[in-house]
PASEBA-1860 file (N, C-alpha, C; in nm, 3 decimals):
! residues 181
1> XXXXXXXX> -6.665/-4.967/5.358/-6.648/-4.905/5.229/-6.616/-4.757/5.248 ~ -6.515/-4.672/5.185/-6.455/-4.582/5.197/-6.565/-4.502/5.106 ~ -6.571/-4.368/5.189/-6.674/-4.236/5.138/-6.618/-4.147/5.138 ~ -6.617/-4.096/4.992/-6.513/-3.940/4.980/-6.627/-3.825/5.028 ~ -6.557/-3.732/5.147/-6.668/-3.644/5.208/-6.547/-3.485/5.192 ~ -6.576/-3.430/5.157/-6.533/-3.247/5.162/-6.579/-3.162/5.290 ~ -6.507/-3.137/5.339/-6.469/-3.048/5.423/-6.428/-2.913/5.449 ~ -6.454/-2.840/5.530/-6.403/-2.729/5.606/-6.318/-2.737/5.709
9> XXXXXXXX> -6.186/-2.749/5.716/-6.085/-2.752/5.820/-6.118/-2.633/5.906 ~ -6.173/-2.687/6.024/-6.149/-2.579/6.150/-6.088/-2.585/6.236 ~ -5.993/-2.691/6.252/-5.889/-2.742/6.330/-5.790/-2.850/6.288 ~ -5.620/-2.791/6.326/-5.543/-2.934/6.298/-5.499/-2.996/6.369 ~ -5.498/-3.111/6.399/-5.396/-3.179/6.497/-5.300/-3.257/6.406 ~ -5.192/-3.145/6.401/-5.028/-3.248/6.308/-5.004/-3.367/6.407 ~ -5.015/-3.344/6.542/-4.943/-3.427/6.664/-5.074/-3.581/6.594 ~ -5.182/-3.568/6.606/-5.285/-3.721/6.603/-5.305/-3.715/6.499
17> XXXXXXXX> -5.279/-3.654/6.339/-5.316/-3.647/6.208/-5.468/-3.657/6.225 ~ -5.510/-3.518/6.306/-5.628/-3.512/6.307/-5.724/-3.398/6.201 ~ -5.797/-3.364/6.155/-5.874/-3.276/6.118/-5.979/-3.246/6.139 ~ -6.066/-3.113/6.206/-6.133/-3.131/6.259/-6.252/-3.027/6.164 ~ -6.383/-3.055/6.173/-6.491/-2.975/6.101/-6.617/-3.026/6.163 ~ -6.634/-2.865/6.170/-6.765/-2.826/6.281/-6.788/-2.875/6.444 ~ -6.842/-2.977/6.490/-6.824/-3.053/6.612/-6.724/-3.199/6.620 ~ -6.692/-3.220/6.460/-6.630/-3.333/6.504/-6.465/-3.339/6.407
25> XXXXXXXX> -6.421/-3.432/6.505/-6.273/-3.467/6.472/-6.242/-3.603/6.364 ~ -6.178/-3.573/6.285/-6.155/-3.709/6.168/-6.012/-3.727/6.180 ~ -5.971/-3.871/6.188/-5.871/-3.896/6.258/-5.801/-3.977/6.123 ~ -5.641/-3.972/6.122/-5.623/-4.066/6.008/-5.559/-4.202/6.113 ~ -5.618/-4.300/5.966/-5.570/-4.459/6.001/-5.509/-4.516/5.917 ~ -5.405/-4.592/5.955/-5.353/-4.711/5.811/-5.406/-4.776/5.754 ~ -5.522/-4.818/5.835/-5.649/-4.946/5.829/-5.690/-4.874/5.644 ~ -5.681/-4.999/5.573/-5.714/-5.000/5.405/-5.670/-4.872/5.367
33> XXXXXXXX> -5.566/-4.813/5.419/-5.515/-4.703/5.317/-5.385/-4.740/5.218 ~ -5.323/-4.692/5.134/-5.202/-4.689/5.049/-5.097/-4.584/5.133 ~ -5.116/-4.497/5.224/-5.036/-4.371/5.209/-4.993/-4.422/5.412 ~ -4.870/-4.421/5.366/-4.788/-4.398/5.502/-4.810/-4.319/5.579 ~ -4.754/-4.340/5.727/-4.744/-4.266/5.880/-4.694/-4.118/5.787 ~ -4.565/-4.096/5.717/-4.457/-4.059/5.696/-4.508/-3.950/5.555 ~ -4.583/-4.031/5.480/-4.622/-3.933/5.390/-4.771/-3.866/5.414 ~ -4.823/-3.915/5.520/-4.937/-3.814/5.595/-4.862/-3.718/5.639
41> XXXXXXXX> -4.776/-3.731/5.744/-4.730/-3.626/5.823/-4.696/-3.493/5.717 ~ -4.638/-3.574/5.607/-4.595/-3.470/5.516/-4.713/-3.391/5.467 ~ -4.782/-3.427/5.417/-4.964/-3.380/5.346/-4.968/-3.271/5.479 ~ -4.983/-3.342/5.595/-5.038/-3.225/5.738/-4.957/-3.129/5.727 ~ -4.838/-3.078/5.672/-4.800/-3.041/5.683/-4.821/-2.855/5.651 ~ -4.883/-2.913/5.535/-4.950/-2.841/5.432/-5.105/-2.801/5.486 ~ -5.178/-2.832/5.574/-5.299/-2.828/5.585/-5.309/-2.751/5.716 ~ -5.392/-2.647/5.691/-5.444/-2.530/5.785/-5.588/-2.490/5.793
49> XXXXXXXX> -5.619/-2.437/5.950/-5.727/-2.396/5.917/-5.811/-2.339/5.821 ~ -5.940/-2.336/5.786/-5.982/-2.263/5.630/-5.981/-2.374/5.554 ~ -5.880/-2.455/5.455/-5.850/-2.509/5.385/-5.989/-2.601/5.370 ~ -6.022/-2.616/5.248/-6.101/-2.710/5.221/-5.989/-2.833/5.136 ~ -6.050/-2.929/5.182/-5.994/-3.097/5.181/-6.114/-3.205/5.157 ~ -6.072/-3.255/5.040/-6.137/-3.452/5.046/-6.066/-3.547/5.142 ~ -6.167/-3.612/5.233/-6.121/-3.727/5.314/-6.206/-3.827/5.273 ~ -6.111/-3.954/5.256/-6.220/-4.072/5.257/-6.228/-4.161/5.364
57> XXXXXXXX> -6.369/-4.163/5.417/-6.343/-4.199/5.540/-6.369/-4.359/5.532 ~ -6.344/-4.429/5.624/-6.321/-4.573/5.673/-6.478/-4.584/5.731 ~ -6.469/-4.532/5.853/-6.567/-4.506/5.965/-6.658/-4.365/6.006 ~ -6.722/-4.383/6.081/-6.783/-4.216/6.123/-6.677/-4.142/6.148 ~ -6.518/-4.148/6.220/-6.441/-4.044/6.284/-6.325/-4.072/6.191 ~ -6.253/-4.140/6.095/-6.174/-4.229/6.093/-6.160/-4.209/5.885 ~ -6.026/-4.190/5.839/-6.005/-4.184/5.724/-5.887/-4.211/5.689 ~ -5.860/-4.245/5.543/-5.752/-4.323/5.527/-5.720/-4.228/5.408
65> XXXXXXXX> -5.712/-4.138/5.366/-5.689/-4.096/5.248/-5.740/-3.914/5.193 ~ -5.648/-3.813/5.276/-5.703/-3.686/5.219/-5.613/-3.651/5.096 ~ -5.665/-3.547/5.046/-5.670/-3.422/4.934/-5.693/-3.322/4.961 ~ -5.587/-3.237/4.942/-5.596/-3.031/4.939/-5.671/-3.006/4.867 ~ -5.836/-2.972/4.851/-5.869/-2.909/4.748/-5.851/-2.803/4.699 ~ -5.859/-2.643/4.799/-5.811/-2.513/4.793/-5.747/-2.465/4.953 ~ -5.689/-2.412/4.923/-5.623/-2.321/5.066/-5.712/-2.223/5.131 ~ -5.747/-2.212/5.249/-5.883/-2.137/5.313/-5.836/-1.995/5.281
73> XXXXXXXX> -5.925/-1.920/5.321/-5.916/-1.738/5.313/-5.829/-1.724/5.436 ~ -5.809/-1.783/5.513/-5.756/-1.747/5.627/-5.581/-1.772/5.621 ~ -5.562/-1.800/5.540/-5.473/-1.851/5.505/-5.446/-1.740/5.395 ~ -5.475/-1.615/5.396/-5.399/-1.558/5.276/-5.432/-1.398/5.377 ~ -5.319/-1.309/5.365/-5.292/-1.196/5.468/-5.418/-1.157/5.465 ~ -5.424/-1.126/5.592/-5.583/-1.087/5.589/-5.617/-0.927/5.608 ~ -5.493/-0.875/5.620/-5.469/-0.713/5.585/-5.581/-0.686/5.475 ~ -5.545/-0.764/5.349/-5.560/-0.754/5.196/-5.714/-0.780/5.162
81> XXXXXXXX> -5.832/-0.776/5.332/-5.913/-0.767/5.329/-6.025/-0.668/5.422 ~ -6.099/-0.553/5.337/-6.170/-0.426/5.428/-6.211/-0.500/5.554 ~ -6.270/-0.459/5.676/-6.342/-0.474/5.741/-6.459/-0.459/5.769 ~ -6.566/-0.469/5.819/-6.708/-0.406/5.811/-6.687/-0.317/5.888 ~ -6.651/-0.291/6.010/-6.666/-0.144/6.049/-6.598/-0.069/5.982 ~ -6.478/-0.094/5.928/-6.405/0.003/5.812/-6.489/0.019/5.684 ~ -6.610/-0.071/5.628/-6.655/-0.064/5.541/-6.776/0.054/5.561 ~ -6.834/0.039/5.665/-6.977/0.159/5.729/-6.876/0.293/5.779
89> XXXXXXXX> -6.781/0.281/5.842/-6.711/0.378/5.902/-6.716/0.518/5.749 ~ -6.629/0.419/5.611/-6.619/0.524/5.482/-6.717/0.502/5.453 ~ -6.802/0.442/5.449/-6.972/0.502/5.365/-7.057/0.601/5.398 ~ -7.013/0.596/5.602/-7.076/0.706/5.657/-7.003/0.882/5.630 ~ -6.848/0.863/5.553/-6.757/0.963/5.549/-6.845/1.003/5.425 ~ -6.828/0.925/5.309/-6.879/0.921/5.155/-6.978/0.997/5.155 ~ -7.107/0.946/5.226/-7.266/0.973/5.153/-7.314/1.091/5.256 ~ -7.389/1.187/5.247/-7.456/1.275/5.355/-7.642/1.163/5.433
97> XXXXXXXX> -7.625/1.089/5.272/-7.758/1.048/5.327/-7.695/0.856/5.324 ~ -7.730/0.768/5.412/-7.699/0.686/5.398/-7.818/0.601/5.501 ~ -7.882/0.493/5.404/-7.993/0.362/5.545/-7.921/0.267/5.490 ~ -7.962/0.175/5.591/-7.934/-0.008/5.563/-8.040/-0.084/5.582 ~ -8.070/-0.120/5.465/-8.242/-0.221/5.532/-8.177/-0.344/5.522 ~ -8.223/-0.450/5.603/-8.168/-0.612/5.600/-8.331/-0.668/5.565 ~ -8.327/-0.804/5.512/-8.429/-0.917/5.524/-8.357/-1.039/5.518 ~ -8.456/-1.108/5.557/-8.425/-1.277/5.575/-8.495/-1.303/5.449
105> XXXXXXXX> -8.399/-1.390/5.389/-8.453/-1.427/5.214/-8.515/-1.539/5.280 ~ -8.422/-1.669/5.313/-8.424/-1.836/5.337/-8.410/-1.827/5.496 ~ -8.418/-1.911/5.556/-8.362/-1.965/5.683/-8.423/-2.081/5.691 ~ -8.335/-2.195/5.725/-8.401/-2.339/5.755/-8.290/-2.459/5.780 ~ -8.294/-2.496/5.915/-8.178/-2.590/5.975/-8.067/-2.505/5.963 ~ -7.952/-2.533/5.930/-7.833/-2.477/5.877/-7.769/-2.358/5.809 ~ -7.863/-2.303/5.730/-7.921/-2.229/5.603/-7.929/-2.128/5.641 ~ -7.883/-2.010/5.637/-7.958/-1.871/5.631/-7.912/-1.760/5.480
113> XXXXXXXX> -7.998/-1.698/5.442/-7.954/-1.647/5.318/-8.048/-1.470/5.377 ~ -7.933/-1.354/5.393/-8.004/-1.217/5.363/-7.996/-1.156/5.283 ~ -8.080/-1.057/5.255/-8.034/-0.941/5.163/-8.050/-0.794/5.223 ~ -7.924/-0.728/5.203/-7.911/-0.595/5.240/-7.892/-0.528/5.135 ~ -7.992/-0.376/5.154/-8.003/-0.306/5.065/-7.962/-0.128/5.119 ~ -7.835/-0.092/5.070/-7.783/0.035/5.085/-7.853/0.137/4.985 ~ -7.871/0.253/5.104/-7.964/0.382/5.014/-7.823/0.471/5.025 ~ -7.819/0.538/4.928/-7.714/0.658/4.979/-7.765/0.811/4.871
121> XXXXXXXX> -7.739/0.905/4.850/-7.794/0.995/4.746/-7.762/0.931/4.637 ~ -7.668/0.872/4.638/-7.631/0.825/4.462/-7.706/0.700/4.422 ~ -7.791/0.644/4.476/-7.834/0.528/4.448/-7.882/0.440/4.509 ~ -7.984/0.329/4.490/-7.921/0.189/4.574/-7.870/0.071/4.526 ~ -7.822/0.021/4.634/-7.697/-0.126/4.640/-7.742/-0.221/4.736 ~ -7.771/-0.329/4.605/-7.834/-0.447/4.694/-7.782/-0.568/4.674 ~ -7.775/-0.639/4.812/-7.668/-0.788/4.788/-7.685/-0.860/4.875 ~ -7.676/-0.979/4.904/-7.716/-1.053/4.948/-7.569/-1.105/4.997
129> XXXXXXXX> -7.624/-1.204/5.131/-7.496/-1.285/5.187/-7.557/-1.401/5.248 ~ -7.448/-1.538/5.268/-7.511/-1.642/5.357/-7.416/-1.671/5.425 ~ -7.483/-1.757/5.506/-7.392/-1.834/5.616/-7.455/-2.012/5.661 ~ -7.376/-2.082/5.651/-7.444/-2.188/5.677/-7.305/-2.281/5.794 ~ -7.379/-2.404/5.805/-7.307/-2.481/5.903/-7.146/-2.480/5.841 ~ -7.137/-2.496/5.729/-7.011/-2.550/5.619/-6.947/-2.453/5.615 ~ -6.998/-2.308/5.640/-6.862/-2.168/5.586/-6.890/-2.091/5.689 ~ -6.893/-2.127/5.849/-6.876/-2.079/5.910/-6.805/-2.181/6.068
137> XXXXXXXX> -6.731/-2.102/6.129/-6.700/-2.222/6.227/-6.795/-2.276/6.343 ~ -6.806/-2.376/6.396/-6.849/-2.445/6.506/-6.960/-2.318/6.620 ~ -6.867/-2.197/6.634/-6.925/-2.092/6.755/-7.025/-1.997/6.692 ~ -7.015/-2.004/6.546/-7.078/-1.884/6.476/-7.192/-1.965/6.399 ~ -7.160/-2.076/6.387/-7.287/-2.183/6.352/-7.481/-2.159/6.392 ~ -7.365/-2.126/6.502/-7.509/-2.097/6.625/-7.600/-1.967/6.604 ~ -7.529/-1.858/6.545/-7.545/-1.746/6.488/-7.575/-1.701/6.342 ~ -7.633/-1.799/6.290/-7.610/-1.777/6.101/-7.690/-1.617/6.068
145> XXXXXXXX> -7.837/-1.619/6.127/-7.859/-1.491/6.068/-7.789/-1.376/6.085 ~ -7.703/-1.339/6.200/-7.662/-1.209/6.204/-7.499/-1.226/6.115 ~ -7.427/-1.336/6.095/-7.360/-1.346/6.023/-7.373/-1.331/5.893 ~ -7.479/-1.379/5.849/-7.556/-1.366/5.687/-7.562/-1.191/5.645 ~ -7.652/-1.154/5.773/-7.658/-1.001/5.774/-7.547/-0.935/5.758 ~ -7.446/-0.970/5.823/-7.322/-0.902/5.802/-7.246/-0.921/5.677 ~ -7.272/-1.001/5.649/-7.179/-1.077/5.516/-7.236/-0.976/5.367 ~ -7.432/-0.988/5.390/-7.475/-0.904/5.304/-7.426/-0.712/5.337
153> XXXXXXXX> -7.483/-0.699/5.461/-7.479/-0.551/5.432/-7.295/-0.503/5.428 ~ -7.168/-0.606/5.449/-7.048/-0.589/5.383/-7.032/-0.543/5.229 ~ -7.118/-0.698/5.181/-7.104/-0.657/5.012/-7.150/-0.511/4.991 ~ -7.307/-0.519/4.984/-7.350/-0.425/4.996/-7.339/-0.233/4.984 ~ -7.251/-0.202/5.126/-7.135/-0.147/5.118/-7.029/-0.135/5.079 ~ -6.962/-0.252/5.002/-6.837/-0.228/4.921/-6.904/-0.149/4.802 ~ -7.052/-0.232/4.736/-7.037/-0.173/4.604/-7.080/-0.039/4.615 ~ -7.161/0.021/4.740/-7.228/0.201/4.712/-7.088/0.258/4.739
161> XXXXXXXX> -6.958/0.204/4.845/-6.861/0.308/4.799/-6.734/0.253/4.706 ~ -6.760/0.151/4.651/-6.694/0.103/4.501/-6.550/0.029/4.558 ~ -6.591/-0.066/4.653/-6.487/-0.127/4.708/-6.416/-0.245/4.648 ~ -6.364/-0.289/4.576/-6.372/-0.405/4.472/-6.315/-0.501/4.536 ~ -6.226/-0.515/4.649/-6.177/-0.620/4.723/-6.296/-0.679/4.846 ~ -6.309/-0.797/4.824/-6.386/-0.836/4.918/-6.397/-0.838/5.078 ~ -6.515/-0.811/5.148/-6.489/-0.819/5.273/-6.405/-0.934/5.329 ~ -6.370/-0.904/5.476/-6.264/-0.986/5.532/-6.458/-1.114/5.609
169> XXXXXXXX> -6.559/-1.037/5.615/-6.633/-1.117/5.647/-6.692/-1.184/5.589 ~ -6.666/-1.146/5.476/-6.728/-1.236/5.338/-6.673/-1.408/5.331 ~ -6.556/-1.398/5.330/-6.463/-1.472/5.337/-6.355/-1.549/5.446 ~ -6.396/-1.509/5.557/-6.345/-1.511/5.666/-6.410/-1.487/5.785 ~ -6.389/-1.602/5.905/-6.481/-1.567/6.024/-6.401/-1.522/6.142 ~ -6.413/-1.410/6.179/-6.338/-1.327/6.288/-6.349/-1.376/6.446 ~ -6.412/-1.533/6.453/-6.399/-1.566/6.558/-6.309/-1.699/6.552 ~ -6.272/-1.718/6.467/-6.183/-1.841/6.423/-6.077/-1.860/6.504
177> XXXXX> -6.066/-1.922/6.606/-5.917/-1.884/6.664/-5.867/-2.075/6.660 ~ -5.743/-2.035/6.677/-5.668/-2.156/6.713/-5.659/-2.248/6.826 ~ -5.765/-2.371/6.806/-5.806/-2.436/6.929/-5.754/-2.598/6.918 ~ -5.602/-2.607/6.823/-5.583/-2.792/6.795/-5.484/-2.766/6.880 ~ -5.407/-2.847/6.895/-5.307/-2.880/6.973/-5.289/-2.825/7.078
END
């Protein structure tokens, strides 16, 4: 019986119509599908790392039937997103007085949730960030709290120096590299 499951594309294989998320690879099959060799290839075509996708799978590795749900962050110039050291670099230009306190809100299996709180003379700015198995890749998995941390004290920092475009870490993992084919 076929199970519609959502995904995080962290790898493609156009060559095996493969897709891959977190440790494992989902492979397409003809076995009880409607959709051709010919009009997969075409769909892969379209599908990149980032991208979140519905697969329905057949088996544990094995699916007969995806859907584009949205196009990943990685997938859109990533210029058009600050950096965190570019984000601390102008806060440290901005403020004469500037701390960063972090805490661990949650942590459990997969899960991590922080909150960072920016002091500067003008105020404070507090925000929170997460990271879990699902919005981060396979290598950084392993790492959720200091990713969480970063993700928060990013926001964080956008809003004490009034950054309105989102971090590139918010939305994007800087160890993501290209490991299909």
């Amino acid at each position: 019986m076929a199970k519609t499951t959502r995904i995080k594309v962290d790898a493609v294989s156009k060559k095996n119509l493969g897709v891959k998320s977190g440790d494992t690879w989902y492979n397409w099959t003809a076995n009880g599908g409607e959709i051709t060799e010919d009009k997969m290839r075409t769909l892969f075509e379209n599908i990149e790392k980032g991208d979140i996708v519905d697969i329905e799978t057949v088996n544990k590795n094995s699916f007969n039937l995806m859907r584009l749900v949205s196009k990943g962050p990685s997938n859109v110039d990533k210029k058009d997103f600050p950096k965190f050291g570019e984000l601390l670099m102008r806060a440290h230009k901005k403020f004469k007085k500037l701390s960063i306190e972090t805490e661990i809100i949650h942590i459990e299996d997969f899960n991590c949730l922080m909150k960072a709180v920016v002091t500067t003379e003008k105020g404070k700015y507090t925000a929170i960030g997460d990271a879990t198995k699902q919005n981060t890749t396979s290598t950084v998995s392993m790492a959720l709290p200091r990713m969480a941390e970063t993700r928060a004290v990013s926001r964080a920092l956008r809003f004490a120096i009034g950054e309105g475009k989102t971090a590139m870490e918010e939305v994007y993992d800087e160890s993501e590299q290209d490991d299909a084919e």
